[in-house]
N, C-alpha and C positions, 0 to 999 in steps of 0.2 A: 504494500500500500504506500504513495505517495499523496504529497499535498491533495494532488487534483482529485484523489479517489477519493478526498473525506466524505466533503459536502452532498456527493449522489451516493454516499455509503446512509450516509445519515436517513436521506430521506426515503430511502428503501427504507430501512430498519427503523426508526423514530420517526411513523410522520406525522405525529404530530408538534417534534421539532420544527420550528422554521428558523434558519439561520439569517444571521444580517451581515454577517462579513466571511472572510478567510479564514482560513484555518489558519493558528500562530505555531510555530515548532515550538515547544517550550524545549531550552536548552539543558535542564536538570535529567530530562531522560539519557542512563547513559545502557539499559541494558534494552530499553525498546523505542521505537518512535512515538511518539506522543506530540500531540496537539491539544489546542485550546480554541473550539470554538463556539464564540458570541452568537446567540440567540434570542430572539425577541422579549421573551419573560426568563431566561436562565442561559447560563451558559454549561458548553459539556466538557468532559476530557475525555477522545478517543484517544486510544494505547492500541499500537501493534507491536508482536512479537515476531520479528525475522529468525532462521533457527540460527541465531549466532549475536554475542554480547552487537547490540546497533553501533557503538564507538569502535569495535575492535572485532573485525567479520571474522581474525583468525581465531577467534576461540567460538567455536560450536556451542550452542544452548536451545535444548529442546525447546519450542516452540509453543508444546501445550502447557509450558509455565504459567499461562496467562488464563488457562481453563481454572489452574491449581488458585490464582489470585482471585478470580472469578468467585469460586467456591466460597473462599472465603468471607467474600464480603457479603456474598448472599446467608451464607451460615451465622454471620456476626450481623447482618442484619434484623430490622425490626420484625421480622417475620421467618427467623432461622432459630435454630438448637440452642444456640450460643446467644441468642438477644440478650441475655442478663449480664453478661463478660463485658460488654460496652456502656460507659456512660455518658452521664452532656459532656464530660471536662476530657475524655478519651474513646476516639471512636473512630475506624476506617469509613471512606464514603462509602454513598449508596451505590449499589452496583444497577444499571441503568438498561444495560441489553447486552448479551454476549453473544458472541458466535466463533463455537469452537471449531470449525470448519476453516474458518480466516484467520482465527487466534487474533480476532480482534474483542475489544472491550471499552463499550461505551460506560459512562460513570459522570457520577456528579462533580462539578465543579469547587472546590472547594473555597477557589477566590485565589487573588493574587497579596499572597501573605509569605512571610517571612521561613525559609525551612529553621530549623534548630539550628545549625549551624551560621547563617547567618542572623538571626536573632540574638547567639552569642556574640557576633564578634562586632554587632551592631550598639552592642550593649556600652552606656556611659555613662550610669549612674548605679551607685553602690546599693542601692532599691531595686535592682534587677535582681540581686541573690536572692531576695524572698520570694518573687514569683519564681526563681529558678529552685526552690524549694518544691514549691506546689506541683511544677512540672515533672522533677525527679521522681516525686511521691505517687503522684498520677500513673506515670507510667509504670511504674517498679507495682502498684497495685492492678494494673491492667493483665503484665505479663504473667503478674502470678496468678490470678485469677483464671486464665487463657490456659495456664499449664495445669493448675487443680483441677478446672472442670474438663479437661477431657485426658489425664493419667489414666495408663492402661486400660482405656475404651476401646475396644476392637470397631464399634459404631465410625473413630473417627478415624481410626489406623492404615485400614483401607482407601477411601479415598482421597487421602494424604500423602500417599506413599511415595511423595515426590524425586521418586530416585536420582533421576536423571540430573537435579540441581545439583543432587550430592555428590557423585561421579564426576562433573567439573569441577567443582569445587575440591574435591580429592587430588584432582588433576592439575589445578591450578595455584592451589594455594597448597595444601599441607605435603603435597609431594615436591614442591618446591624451597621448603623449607631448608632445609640443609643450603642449597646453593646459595639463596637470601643470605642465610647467617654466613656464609664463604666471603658473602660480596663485602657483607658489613667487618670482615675481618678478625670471628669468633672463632679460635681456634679449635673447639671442639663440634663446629658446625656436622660436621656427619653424624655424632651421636645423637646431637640434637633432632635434625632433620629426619633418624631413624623416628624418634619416638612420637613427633608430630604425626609420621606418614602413620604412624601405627592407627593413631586416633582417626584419621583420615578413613582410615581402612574401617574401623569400629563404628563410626558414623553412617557406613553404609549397612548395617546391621537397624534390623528392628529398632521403633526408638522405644520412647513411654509418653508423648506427651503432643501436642499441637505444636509446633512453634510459627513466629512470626518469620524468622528465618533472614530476614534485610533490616533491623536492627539498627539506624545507624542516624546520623544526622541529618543529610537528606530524605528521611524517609517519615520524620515528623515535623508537621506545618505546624505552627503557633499560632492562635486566630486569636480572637479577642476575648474569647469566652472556654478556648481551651486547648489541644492537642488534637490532630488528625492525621493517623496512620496509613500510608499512603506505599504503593509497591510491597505487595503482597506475594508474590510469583514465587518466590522463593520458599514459602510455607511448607512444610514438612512434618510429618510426622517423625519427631524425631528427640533429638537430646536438648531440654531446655537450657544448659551451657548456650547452645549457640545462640541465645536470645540475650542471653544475661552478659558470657561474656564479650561477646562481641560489639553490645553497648557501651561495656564498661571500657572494652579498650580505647573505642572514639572517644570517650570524655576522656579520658589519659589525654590521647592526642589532642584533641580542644583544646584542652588547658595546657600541655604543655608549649604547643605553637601558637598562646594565645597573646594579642596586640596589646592588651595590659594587664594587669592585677585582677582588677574587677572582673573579666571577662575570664581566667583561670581559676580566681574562685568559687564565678557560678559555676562555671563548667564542673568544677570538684563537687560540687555541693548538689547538683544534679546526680553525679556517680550516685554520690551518698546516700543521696534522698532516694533515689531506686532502687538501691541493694537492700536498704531496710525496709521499705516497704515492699520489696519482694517476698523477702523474709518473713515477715508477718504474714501475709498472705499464707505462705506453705506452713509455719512451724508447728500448727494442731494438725493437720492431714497426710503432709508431705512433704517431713522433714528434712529427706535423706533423698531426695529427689535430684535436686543438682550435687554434678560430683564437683568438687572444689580442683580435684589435680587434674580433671580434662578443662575445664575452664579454663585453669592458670595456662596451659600448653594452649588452648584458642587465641584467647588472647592477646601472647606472645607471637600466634601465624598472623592475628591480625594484622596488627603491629607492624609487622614483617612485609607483607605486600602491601602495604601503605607507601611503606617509608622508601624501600628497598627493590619492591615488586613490580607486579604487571600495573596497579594500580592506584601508582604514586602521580600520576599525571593528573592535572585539574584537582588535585587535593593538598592538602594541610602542605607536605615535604614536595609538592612538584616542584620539578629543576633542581633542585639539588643533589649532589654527590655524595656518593657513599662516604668523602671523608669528611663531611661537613659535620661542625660539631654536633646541630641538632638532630639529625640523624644518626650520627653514633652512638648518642646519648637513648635515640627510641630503639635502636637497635639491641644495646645492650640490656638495656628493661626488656626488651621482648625474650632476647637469652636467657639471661636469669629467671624469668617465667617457664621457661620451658626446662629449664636445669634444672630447678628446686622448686618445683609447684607446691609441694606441702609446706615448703618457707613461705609462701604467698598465703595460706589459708583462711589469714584473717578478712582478707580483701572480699571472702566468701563466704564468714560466716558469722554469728551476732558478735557486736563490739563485746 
């Protein structure tokens, strides 16, 4: 699908759409094409899935990732299994019309608002750390909630079973890990890169739990009344680590690539506020649910193709060199996570 095929995609499938302009690329989509377009009483956001990341054709991605996003928005919608897991202050949009034939997906507009990432580093007043309170809190009770209500439900295992995401991902990120740690100049990089690939390997294994699976700072909008979760494709039934730690690793990065003080310390105080109110969430039903030493090794992969990896371009470390200080600085944190994960434990469990 290009530009020209939105607008007669629309009015086949939505007609009681009427649009008044063109369709706009939005530039935040980096794994599918996505547009914005303006219509008479509302505006939409078409999403195509090419089978291959949209920025980077050389890496292959199954296509019906976008059935898997589908699913969920309809399932966490007002009229799905899951409607109780969303509230006013956290909630993905409405799913609008799919068709998994074209691996296209129409969906509600959410507006032109700020992602978390730039909300952070927009941030210039020391009154931002208490909304970034709220937001931490939010989300960290959202995730846990999304992981309690569907633990070892066969109901949601099945149609979740997003393999295909995890398989690249295998492929891209924790089998690459060793070579990452090479570049960044860790001299135990192969032991390390062993014990990542292992996890790598173990993720493709049955999970226990839903996850959101894209975790990250473009993928929550800040509105004016709360949080919207947004790029879903990557959902998985799977290990809730990759939800928690992979949040947790972007607010590391946030803050440590952040433009001042204030903006480092919401971004920490976000971490914060999501890991305890994760916690609460799990600690009467499902205590033992997240494992604290696959986390710590997440993390650290995250970390890694950030900083060092396929996907350090257009982010926090792009342009820079492996021997740049702040990058050896994210690189060696990301080591030491992967070395001594049980040294990390407190990062994952009550203060």
């Amino acid at each position: 699908m290009n530009r020209d095929d939105v607008v007669p995609y629309l009015r086949d499938r939505l007609p009681d759409f009427a649009p008044t302009d063109l369709p706009v690329r939005l530039p935040e989509g980096n794994l599918n094409r996505v547009w914005r377009v303006p219509g008479r009483d509302r505006s939409v956001i078409v999403k195509h899935a090419p089978p291959y990341v949209a920025t980077d054709p050389d890496i292959p991605l199954d296509p019906s990732r976008l059935h898997v996003e589908a699913q969920c928005l309809q399932t966490l919608g007002p009229e799905g299994k899951l409607r109780d897991v969303p509230g006013p202050d956290v909630r993905p949009p409405r799913a609008l019309d799919v068709n998994p034939e074209a691996h296209v997906l129409v969906m509600e507009d959410i507006g032109k608002v700020p992602t978390l990432g730039r909300w952070l580093r927009e941030a210039r007043e020391k009154a931002v750390t208490d909304r970034a309170l709220r937001i931490g809190h939010a989300l960290g009770a959202f995730i846990g909630r999304l992981h309690r209500r569907t633990v070892d439900d066969a109901g949601f295992a099945e149609p979740f079973n997003n393999r295909p995401v995890q398989e690249t991902r295998h492929a891209v990120q924790y089998q690459a890990v060793g070579d990452l740690l090479a570049r960044g100049g860790i001299s135990d990089a192969e032991a390390l890169g062993a014990r990542a690939e292992a996890l790598g390997t173990r993720l493709l294994q049955p999970g226990r739990c839903l996850t959101m699976g894209d975790l990250w700072p473009p993928s929550v909008l800040v509105t004016a009344d709360g949080v919207r979760l947004i790029d879903w494709e990557f959902a998985h039934y799977g290990q809730p680590m990759q939800d928690v730690a992979h949040f947790a690793a972007h607010l590391w990065m946030q803050a440590h690539r952040a433009p001042s003080e204030t903006v480092a310390t919401a971004a920490t105080r976000i971490r914060q506020a999501f890991l305890a109110a994760y916690r609460n969430v799990l600690v009467a039903e499902a205590p033992d649910l997240l494992d604290p030493v696959d986390a710590s090794i997440h993390f650290g992969a995250e970390i890694l193709v950030r900083t060092v990896g396929r996907f350090q371009e257009g982010y926090l470390y792009d342009g820079l060199s492996p021997d740049e200080t702040a990058v050896q600085e994210a690189v060696r944190s990301a080591a030491r996570h992967i070395r001594e994960p049980r040294g990390a434990l407190r990062m994952w469990s009550p203060e």
